[in-house]
C-alpha positions as CSV (number, residue, x, y, z in Angstrom):
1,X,0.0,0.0,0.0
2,X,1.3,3.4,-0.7
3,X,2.6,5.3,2.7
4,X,-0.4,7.1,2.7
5,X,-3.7,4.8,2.5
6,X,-5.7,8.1,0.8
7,X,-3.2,8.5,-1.9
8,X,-3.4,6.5,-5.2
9,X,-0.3,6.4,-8.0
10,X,-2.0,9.0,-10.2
11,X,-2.2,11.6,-7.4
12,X,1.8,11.4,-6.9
13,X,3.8,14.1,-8.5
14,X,6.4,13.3,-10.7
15,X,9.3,14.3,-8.2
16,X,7.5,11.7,-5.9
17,X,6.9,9.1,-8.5
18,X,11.1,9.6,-9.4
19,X,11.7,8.7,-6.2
20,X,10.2,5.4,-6.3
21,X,10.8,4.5,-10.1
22,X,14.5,6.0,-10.9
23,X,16.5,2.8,-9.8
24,X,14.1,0.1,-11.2
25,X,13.9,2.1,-14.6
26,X,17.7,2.7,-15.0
27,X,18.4,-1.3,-14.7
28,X,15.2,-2.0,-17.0
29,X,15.3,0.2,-19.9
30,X,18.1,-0.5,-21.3
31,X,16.6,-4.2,-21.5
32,X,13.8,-3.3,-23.8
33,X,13.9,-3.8,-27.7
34,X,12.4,-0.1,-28.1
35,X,14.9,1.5,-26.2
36,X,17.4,3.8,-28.3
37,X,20.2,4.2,-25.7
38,X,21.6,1.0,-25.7
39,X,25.5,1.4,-24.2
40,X,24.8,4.5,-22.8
41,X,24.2,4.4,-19.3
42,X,20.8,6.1,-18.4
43,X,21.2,9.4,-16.8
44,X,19.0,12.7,-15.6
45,X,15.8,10.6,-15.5
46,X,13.0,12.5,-15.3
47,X,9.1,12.1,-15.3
48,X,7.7,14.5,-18.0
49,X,3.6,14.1,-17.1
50,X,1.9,11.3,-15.6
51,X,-1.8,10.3,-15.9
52,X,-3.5,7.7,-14.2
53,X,-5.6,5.3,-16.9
54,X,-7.3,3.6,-14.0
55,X,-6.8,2.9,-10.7
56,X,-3.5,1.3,-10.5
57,X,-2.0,2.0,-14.3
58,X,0.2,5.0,-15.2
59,X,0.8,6.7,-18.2
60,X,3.8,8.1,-18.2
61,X,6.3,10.6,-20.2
62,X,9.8,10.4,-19.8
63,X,12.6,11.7,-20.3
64,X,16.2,9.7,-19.7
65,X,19.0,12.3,-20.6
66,X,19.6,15.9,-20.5
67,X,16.9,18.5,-21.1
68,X,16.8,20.8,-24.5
69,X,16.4,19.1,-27.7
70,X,16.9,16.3,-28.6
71,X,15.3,14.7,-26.2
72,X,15.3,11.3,-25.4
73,X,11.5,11.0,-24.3
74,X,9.5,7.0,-23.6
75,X,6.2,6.5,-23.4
76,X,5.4,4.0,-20.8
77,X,2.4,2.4,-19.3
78,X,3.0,1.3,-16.2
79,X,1.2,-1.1,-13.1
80,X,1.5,-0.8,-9.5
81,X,0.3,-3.5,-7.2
82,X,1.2,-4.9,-3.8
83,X,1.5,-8.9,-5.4
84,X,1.9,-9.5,-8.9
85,X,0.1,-12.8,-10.2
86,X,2.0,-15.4,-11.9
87,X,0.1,-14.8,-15.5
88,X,2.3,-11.2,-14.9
89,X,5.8,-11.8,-13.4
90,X,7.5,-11.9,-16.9
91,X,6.3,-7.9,-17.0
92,X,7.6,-7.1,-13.6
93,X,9.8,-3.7,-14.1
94,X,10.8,-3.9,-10.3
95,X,9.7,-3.7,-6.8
96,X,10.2,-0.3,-5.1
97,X,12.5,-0.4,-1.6
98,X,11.9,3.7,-1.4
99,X,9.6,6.9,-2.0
100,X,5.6,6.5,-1.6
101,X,5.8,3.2,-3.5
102,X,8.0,1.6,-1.3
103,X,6.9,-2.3,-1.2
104,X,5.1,-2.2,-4.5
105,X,5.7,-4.0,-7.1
106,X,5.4,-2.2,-11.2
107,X,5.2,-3.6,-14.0
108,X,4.6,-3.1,-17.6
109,X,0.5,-2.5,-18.3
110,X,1.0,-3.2,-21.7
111,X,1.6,-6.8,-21.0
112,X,-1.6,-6.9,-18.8
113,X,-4.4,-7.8,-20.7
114,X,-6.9,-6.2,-18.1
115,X,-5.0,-3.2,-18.8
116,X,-4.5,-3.5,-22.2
117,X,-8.5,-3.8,-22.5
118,X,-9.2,-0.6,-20.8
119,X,-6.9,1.2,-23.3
120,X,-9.1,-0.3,-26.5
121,X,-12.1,1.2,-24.9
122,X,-10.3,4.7,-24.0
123,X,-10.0,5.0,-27.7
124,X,-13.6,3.5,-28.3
125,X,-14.7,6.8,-27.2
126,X,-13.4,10.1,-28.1
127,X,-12.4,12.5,-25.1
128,X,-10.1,14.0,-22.8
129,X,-7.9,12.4,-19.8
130,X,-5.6,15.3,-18.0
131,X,-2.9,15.8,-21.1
132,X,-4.1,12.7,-23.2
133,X,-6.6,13.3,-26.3
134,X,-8.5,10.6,-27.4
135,X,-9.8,10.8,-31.4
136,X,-11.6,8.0,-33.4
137,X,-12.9,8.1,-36.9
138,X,-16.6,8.0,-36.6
139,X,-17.2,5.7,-39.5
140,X,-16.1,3.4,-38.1
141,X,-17.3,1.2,-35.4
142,X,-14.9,-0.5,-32.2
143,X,-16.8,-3.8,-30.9
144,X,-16.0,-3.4,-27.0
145,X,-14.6,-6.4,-25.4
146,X,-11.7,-7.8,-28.1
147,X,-9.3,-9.4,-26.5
148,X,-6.0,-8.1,-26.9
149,X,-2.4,-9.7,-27.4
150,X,1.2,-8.4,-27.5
151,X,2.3,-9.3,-30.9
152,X,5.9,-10.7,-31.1
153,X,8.9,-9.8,-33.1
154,X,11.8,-7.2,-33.2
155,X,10.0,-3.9,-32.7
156,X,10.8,-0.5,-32.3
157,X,7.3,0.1,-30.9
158,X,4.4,-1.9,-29.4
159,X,2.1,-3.9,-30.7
160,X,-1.2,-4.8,-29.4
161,X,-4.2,-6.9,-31.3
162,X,-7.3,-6.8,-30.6
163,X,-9.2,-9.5,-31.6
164,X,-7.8,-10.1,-35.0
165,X,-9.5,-7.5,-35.7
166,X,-8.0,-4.1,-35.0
167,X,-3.6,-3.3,-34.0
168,X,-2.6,-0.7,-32.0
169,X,0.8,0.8,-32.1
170,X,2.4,2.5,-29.3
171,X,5.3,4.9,-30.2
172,X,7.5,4.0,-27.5
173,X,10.4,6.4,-28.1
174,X,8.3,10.3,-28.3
175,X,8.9,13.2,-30.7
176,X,7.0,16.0,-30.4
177,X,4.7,16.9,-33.4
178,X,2.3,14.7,-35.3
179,X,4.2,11.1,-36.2
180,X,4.0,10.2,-39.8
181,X,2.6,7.0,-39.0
182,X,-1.0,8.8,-38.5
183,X,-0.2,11.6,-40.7
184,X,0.1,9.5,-44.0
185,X,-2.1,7.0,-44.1
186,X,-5.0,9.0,-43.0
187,X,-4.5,11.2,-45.4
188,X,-3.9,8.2,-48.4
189,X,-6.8,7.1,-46.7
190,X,-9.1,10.4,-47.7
191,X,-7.4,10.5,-51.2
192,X,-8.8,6.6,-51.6
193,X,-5.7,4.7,-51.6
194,X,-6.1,1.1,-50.7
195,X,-2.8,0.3,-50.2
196,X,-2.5,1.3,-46.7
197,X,-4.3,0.6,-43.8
198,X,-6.5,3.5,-42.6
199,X,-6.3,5.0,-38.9
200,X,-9.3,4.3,-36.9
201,X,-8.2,5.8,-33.8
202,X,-5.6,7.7,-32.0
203,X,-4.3,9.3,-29.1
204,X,-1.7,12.1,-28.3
205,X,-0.6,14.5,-25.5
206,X,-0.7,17.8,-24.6
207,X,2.0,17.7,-22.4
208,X,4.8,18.8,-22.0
209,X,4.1,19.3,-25.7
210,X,1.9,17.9,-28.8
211,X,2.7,14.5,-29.6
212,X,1.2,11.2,-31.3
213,X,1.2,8.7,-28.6
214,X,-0.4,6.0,-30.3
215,X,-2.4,4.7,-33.6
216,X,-5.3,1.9,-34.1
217,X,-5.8,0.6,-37.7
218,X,-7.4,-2.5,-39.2
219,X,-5.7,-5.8,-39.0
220,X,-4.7,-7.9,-41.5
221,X,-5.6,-11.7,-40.2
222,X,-4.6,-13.3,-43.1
223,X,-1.7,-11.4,-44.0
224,X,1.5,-12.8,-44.1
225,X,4.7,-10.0,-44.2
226,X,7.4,-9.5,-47.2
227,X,10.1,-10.7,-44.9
228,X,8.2,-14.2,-44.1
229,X,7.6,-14.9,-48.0
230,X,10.7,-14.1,-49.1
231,X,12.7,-16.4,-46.8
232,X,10.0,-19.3,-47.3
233,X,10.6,-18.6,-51.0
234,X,14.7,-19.0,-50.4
235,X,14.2,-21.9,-48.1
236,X,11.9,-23.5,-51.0
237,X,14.5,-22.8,-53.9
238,X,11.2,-21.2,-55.9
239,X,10.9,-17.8,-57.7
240,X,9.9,-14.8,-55.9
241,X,10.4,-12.4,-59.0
242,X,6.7,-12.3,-59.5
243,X,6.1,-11.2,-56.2
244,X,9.0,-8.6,-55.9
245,X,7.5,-7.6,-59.6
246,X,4.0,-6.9,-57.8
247,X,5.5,-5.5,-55.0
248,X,7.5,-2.6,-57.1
249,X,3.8,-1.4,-59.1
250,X,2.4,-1.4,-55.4
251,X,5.4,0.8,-53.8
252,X,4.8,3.2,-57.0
253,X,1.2,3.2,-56.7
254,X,2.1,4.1,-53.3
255,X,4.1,7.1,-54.0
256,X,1.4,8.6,-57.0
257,X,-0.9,8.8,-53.7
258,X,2.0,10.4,-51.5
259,X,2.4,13.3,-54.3
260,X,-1.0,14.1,-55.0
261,X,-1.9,14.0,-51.0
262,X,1.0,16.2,-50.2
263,X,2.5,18.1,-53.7
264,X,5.8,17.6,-54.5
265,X,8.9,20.2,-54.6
266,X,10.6,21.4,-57.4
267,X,14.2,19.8,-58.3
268,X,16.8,21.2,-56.4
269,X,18.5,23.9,-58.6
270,X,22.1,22.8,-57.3
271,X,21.5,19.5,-58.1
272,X,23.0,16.7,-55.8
273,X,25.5,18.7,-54.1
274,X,23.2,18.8,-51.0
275,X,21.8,15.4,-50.8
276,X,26.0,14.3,-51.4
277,X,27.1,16.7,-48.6
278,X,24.2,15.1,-46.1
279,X,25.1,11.2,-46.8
280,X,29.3,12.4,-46.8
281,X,27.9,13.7,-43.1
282,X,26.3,10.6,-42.3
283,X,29.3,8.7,-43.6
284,X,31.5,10.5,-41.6
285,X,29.3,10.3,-38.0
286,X,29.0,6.9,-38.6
287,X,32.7,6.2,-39.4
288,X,33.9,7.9,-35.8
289,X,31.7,5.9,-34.1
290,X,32.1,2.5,-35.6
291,X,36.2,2.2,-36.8
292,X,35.2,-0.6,-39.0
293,X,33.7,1.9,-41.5
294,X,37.6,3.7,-42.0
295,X,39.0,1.5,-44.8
296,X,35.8,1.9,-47.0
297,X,34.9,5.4,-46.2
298,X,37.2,7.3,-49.0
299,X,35.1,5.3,-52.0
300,X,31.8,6.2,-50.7
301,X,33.0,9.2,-50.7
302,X,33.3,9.0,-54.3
303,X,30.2,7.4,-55.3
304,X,28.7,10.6,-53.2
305,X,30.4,12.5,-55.1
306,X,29.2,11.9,-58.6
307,X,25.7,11.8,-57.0
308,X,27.1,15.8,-56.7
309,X,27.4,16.0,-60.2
310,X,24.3,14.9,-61.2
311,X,21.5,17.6,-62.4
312,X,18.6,19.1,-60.8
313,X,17.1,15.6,-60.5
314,X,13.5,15.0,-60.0
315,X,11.0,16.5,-57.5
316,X,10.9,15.3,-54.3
317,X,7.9,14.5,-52.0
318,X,6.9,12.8,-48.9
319,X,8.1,9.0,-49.1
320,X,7.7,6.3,-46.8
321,X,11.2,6.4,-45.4
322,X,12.0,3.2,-43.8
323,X,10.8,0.6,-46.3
324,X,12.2,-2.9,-46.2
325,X,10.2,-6.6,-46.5
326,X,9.0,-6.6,-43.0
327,X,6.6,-3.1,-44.1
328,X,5.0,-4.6,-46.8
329,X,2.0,-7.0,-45.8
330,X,0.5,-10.0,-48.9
331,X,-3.2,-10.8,-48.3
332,X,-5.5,-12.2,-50.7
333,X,-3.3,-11.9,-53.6
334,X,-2.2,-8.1,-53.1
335,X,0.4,-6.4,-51.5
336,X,-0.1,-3.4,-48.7
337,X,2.6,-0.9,-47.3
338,X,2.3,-0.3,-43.6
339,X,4.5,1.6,-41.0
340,X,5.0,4.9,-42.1
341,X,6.9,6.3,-38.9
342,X,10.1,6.4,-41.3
343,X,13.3,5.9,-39.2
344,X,13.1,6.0,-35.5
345,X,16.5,7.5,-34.5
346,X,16.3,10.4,-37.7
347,X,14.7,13.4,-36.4
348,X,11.0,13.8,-36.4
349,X,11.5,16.9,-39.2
350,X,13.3,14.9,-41.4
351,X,11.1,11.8,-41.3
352,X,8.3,14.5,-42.7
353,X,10.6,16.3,-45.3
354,X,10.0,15.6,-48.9
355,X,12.5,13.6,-50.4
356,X,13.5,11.6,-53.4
357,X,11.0,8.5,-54.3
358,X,14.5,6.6,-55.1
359,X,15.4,6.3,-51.2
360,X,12.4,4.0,-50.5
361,X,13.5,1.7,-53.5
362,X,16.9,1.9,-52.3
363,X,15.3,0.3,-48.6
364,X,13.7,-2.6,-50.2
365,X,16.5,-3.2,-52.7
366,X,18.4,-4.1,-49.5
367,X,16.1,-5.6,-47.9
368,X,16.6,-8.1,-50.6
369,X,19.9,-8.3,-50.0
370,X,19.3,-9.0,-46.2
371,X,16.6,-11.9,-47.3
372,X,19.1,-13.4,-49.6
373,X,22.5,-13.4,-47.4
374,X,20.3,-16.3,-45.2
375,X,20.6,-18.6,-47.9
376,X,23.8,-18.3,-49.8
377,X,24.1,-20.7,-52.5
378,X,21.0,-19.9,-54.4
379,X,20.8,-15.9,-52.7
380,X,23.0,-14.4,-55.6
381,X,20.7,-15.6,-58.1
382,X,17.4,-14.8,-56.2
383,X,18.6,-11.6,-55.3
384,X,19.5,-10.8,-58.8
385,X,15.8,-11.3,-60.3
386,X,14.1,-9.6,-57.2
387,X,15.7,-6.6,-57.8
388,X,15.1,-6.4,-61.4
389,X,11.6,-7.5,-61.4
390,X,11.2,-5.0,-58.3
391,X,12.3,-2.0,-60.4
392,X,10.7,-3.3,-63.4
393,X,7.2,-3.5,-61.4
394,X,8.2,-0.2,-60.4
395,X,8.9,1.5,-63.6
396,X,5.9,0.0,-65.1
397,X,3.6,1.6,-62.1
398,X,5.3,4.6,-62.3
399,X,6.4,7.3,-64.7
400,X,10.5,7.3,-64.4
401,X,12.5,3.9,-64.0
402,X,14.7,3.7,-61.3
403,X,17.4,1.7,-63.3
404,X,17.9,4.8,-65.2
405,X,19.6,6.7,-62.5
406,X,21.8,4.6,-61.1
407,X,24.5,6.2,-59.5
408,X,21.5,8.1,-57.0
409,X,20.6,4.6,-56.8
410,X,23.6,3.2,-55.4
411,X,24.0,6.6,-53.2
412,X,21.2,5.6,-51.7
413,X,21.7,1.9,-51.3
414,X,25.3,3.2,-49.6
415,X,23.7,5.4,-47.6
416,X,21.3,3.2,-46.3
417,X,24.0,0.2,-45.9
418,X,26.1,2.5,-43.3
419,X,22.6,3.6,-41.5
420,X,22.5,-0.4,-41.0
421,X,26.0,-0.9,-40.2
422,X,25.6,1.2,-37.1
423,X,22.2,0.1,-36.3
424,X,23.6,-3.5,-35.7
425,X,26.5,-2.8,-34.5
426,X,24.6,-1.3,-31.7
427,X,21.3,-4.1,-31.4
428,X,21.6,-7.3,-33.7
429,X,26.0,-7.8,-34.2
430,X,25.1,-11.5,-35.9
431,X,23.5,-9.6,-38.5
432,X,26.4,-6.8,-39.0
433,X,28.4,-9.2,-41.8
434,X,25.1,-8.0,-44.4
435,X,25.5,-4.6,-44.7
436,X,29.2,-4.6,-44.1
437,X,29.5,-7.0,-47.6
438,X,27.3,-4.7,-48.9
439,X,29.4,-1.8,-48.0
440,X,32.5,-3.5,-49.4
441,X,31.0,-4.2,-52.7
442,X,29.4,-0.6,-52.8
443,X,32.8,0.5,-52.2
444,X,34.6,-1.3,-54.9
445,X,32.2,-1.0,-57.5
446,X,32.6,3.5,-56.8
């Protein structure tokens, strides 16, 4: 029981809740899949706003390094009780030994499905909860009562269905401002795209600023992702260039919707000197903090650099920005793009710029690459008519062909190879050999 019997969780203040939180949350975080500051040790922890969902469940802001932009800011949904039941011991964060929680045990909400429930009918109906805004699309109707489960996988959010019917994704690492994952497809959705799932509800914060907390959207039951079908295709020894063929019209049909929901930009007038000065940065960054990088980073420096010389290049417009197999969903013979939060760690700003179409075929080109490095004798080959039936389903969708500008294409695969380098350096080091090969071919072919 909390030290006094009249108080509950949601009426502690976030110096008080600190108290009783900061040691269990600086050994736990760092644990979680979501959590961006892997290696760093967790430092100035603070609680940004806290709201109580129901008696006995915290939402939570907050923020685990210094204040002023950027900041590192989690959302977190949070339990308190005196004895945790067996079904929930695997979400224990900790037990609390000081503060007004002191003999309490917390643990993560989101893994209670009691909890979990109560959240689905916050966002059944449209209203306010101290900071928290609830919003739904009226045109569409939430059964009450779905059951909800945690869906599995490597995430860099959290995942919740509810009764095969509808998935709700929690941004667990915040920006401020309106998350492209809402942004996007709602807006697709009003233009009549079918290629991406539409919201059906949301929720955000006022506090300590505007942000998209999280997003509800139809789910797929029967939908199996890129990723899957590619490696059952490998392990199978059959064909997947019809697919990848299919895949590239979608991803086109895709962007069509993005230009004419958003506009497009006029070419840059000095060409690619820009975009080859942003990915030399990038290099560079990425080079300091992973030595490995050194040996190749003079000849992606030159393959920047022709990107340089190109002309004023094509418009840009918003993209998807983070587009690999495991964003593309197949169900009942047709492909669907989903996830549009872009890259995690980039800045919220540049996930929502305008940019060149060619980036998001550069993702899935190496997303290829990644599906064909787990079966090597036959992945050459495979990977070799994915990628030219991709950009052939692309060209044919589209109005430009992305095989005719290939030295922005390899910029872009490059680019994207040393974003992956540091990425598993940092969370998955059995997969760093793929984009390091990659790197080392990019390099010798510049």
């Amino acid at each position: 029981m909390l030290k006094t019997a009249s108080q509950s969780p949601g009426s502690l203040s976030p110096p008080q809740l600190l108290t009783s939180l900061a040691g269990m949350l600086r050994a736990w975080l760092p644990e979680q899949r979501w959590f961006a500051g892997k290696g760093r040790p967790v430092t100035d922890l603070a609680v940004l706003s806290t709201t109580e969902l129901h008696p006995g469940c915290l939402h939570l802001l907050i923020r685990t390094g210094p204040a002023g932009p950027p900041e590192d800011c989690y959302q977190l949904l949070l339990g308190v009780r005196e004895h945790v039941p067996p079904r929930l011991r695997h979400a224990v964060v900790g037990r609390s030994d000081t503060g007004p929680l002191e003999g309490l045990t917390v643990y993560d909400a989101l893994l209670d499905p009691w909890s979990a429930g109560l959240l689905l009918e916050r966002l059944r109906v449209p209203g306010e909860l101290g900071p928290l805004r609830f919003e739904r699309d009226a045109r569409t109707v939430v059964p009450t009562g779905l059951p909800p489960r945690l869906l599995g996988g490597e995430q860099s959010n959290t995942s919740l269905v509810y009764g095969d019917s509808f998935i709700l994704k929690l941004f667990r690492r915040v920006q401020y401002g309106v998350n492209p994952d809402l942004e996007v497809p709602w807006a697709l959705a009003r233009g009549g795209c079918a290629r991406v799932p539409a919201p059906v509800a949301w929720f955000w914060t006022t506090e300590p600023r505007k942000a998209t907390l999280g997003v509800l959207q139809p789910f797929l039951p029967q939908a199996t992702d890129g990723w899957t079908l590619a490696l059952r295709s490998l392990a199978a020894g059959e064909d997947f260039a019809a697919e990848a063929h299919e895949l590239g019209r979608a991803t086109a049909e895709v962007h069509l919707a993005l230009a004419d929901a958003f506009g497009s930009e006029p070419p840059d007038p000095y060409g690619g000197s820009p975009l080859a000065a942003a990915m030399i940065g990038r290099l560079e960054s990425a080079a300091r903090q992973m030595p490995a990088l050194d040996p190749y980073v003079p000849r992606l420096k030159t393959a920047y650099g022709a990107v340089a010389g190109c002309g004023p290049g094509r418009e840009a417009q918003r993209v998807h920005g983070d587009l690999h197999l495991g964003q593309v969903l197949r169900a009942e013979q047709r492909w669907f793009i989903i996830d549009f939060e872009g890259e995690p760690a980039r800045p919220l700003d540049e996930r929502r710029r305008p940019q060149a179409p060619i980036r998001d075929v550069a993702g899935m080109l190496r997303s290829f690459d990644y599906a064909a490095h787990t079966r090597r004798p036959r992945g050459p080959e495979w990977l070799r008519r994915c990628r030219e039936a991709y950009c052939a389903g692309y060209a044919a969708g589209s109005t430009w062909d992305p095989r005719a500008e290939a030295e922005l294409l390899r910029a872009y695969e490059t680019d994207r190879a040393v974003y992956e380098a540091l990425y598993e350096a940092r969370h998955r080091p059995d997969w760093l050999p793929v984009p390091m090969a990659a790197i080392a071919r990019l390099a010798e072919e510049s």
